[in-house]
MARBA-281583 format. One line per 4 residues: number of its first residue (from 1); for each residue x, y, z of C-alpha. Coordinates in Angstrom, 1 decimal, padded with zeros to 4 digits. Layout:
// residues N
NUM) X/Y/Z | ...
END
This chain:
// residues 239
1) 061.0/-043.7/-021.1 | 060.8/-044.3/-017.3 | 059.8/-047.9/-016.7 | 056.8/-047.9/-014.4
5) 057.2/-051.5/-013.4 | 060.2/-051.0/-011.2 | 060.7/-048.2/-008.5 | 064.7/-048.7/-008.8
9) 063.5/-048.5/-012.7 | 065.2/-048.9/-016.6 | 066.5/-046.7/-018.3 | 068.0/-044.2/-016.1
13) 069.0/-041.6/-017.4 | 070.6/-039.5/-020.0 | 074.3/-038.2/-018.7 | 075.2/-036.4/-021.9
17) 074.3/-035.7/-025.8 | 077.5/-038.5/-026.3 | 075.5/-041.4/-024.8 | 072.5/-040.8/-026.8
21) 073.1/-043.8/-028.8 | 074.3/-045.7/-026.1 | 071.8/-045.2/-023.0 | 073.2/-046.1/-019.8
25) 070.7/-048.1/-017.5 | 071.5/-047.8/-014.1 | 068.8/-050.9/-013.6 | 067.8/-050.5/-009.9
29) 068.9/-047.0/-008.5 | 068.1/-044.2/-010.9 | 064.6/-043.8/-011.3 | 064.3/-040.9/-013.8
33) 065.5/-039.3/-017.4 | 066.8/-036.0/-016.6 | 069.0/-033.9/-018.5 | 070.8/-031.2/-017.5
37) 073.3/-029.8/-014.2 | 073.6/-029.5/-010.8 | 074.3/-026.0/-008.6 | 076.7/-027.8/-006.1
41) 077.8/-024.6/-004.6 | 074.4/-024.3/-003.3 | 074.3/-025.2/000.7 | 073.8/-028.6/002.3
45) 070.1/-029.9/001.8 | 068.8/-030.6/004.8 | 067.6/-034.1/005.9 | 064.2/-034.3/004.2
49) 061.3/-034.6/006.7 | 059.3/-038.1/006.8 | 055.8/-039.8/007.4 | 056.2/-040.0/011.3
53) 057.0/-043.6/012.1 | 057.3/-045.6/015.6 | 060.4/-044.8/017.7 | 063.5/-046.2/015.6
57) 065.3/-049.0/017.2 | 068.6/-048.0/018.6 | 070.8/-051.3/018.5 | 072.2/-052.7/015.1
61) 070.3/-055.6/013.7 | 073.8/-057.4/013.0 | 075.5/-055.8/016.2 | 077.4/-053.2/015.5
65) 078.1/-050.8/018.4 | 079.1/-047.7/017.3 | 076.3/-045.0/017.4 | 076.9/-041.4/016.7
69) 073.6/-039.2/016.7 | 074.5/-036.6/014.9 | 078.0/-035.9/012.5 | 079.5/-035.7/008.8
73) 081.9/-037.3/006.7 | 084.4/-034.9/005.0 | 087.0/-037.4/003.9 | 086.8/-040.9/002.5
77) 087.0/-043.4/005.2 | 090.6/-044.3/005.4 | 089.9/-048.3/005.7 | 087.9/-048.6/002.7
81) 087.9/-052.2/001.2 | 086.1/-052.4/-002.1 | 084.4/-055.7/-003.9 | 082.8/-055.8/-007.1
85) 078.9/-056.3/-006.7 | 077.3/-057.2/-010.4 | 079.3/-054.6/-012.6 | 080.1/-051.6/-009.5
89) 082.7/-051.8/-006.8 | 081.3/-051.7/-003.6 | 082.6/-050.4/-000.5 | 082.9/-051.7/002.9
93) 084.4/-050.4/006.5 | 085.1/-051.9/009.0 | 082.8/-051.1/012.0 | 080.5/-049.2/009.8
97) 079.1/-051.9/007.4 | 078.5/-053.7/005.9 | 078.2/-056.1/008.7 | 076.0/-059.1/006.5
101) 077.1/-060.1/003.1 | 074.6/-062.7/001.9 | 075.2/-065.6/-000.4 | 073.3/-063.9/-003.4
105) 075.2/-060.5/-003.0 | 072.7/-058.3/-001.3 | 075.0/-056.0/001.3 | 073.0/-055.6/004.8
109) 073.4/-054.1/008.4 | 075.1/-050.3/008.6 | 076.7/-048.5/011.5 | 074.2/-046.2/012.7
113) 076.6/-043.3/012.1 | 077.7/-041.0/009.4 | 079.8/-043.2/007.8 | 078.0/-046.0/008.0
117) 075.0/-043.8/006.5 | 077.7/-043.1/003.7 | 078.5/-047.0/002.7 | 075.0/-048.0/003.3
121) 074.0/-045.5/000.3 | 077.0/-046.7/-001.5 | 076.3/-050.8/-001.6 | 072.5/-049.7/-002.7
125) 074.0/-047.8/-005.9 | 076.4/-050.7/-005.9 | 074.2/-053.6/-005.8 | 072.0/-051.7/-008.6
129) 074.3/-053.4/-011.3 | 072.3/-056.2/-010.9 | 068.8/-057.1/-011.1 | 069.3/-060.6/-009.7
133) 068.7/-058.0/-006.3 | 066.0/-055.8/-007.1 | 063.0/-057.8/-005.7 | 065.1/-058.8/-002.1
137) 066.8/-055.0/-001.9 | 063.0/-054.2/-002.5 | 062.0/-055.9/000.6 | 064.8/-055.8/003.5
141) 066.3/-052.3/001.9 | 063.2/-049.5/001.5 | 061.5/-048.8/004.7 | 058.3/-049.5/005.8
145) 055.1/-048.2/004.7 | 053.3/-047.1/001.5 | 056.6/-046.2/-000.6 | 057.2/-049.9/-000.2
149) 054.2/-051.6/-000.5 | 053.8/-049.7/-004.0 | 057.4/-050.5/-005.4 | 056.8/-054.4/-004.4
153) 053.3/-054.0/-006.2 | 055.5/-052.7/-009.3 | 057.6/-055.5/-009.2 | 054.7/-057.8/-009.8
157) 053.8/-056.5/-012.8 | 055.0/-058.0/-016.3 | 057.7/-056.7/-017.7 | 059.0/-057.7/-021.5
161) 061.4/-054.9/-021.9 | 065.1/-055.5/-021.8 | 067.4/-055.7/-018.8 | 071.1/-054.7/-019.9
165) 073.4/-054.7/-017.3 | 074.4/-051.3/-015.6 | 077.9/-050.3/-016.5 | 079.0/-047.1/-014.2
169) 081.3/-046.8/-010.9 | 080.9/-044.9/-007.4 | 083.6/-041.7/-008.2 | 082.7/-039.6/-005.0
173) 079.8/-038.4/-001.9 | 078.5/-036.0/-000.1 | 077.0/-035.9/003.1 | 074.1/-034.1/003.0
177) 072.9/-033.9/005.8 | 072.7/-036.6/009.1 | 070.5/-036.7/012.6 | 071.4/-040.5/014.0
181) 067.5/-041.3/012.6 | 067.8/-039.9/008.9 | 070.6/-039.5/006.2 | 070.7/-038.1/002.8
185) 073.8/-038.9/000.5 | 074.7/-037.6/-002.5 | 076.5/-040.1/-004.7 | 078.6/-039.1/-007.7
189) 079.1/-042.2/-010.3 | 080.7/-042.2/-013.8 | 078.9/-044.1/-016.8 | 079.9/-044.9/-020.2
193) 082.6/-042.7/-021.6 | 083.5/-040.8/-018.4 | 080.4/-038.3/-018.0 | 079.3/-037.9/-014.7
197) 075.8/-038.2/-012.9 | 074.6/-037.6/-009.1 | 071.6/-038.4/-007.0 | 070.2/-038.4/-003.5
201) 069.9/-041.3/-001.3 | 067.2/-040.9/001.5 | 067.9/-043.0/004.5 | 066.0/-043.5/007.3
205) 066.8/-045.4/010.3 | 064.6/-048.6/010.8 | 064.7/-052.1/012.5 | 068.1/-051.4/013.5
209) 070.0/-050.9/010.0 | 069.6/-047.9/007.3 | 066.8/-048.1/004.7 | 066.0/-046.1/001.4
213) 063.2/-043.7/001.8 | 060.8/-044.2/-000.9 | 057.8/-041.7/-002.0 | 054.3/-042.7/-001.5
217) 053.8/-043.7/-004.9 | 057.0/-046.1/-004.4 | 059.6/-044.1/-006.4 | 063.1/-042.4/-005.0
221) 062.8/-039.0/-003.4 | 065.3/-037.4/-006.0 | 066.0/-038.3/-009.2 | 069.4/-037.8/-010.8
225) 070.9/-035.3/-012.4 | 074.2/-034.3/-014.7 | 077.1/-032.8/-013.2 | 079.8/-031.6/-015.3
229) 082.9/-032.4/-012.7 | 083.5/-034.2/-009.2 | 084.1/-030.0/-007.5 | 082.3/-029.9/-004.3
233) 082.7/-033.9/-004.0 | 084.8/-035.9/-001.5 | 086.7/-038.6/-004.0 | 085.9/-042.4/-003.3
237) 086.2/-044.6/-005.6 | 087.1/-048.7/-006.4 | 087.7/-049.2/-009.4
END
């Protein structure tokens, strides 16, 4: 059962008939139960449009120059350094992010380029291990507007239920698609025994880093899905 409380939300979902009896909760990140596959050899999804918003700010917030305005990522980025965040290695790159690591974990400032798009949407699956950074990845990480204004209303709400820690790992991406103002990443993970699960991560680019697009209603754009192998993914992993 979806908790309502919490846009990043607990439990997740379901990966496979083996982890009935052991649910996985991917406790910030995976906002829905759903069973079932994916059709990767579909083609890219475009960028999902958005709620028109004031001209995006061009310069990094931490000062990062690099800016490409539009772009890929086919291959893992070569200089990837990895550090475990809660339960989940998380990545970082030089020149692409991230460029502010703060004393209570939560992974800020991203290249304003594909790659840095890519380990943006990473450290957010990443930093999901841990709810000690839902209500500050609430507030700095989701972009402006009624999406987040009705996930920080969630958050206020009691919640009695359980909070077991998230036990998965990042196992590969793919870029979706990528304009220099919005980004959508598909991240592969593995959970429990092995199976596999992906999702979408909907970035905009606002107040001079990347931030999660939410729905109006304060909930991710896509919710996640089984996939039976990593075919059709580029390999990245930490752990």
């Amino acid at each position: 059962m979806e908790d309502e409380r919490n846009v990043w939300a607990r439990p997740a979902f379901l990966v496979s008939a083996v982890l009935v009896v052991g649910l996985v909760v991917l406790a910030v990140w995976l906002a829905a139960t759903q069973a079932g596959g994916a059709d990767r050899a579909d083609p890219p999804v475009p960028v999902p449009s958005a709620t028109p918003t004031a001209e995006p700010d061009m310069a990094s917030v931490c000062g990062l120059a690099q800016v490409e305005l539009d772009g890929t990522v086919v291959r893992a980025p070569a200089t990837t350094s990895w550090s475990l965040v809660g339960t989940v290695a998380a990545p970082e790159v030089p020149g692409a992010g991230p460029g502010v690591v703060a004393d209570d974990g939560l992974r800020t400032c991203y290249a304003r380029t594909p790659v840095g798009a890519l380990v943006a949407a990473a450290n957010v699956v990443a930093m999901g291990s841990t709810d000690l950074l839902v209500p500050r990845m609430t507030e700095t990480m989701t972009a402006a507007g009624p999406g987040r204004d009705a996930a920080l209303v969630r958050l206020t709400e009691p919640d009695d239920s359980p909070s077991p820690a998230a036990r998965y790992q990042l196992r590969g991406f793919r870029m979706l698609g990528y304009t220099g103002e919005r980004a959508s990443v598909d991240i592969a993970i593995s959970v429990g025994d092995g199976a596999l699960g992906s999702f979408v991560v909907d970035l905009i680019w606002q107040d001079g880093d990347w931030k999660v697009r939410l729905t109006e209603d304060g909930r991710l754009g896509s919710p996640p899905t089984q996939v039976p192998d990593l075919a059709g993914y580029t390999l990245w992993s930490g752990a």
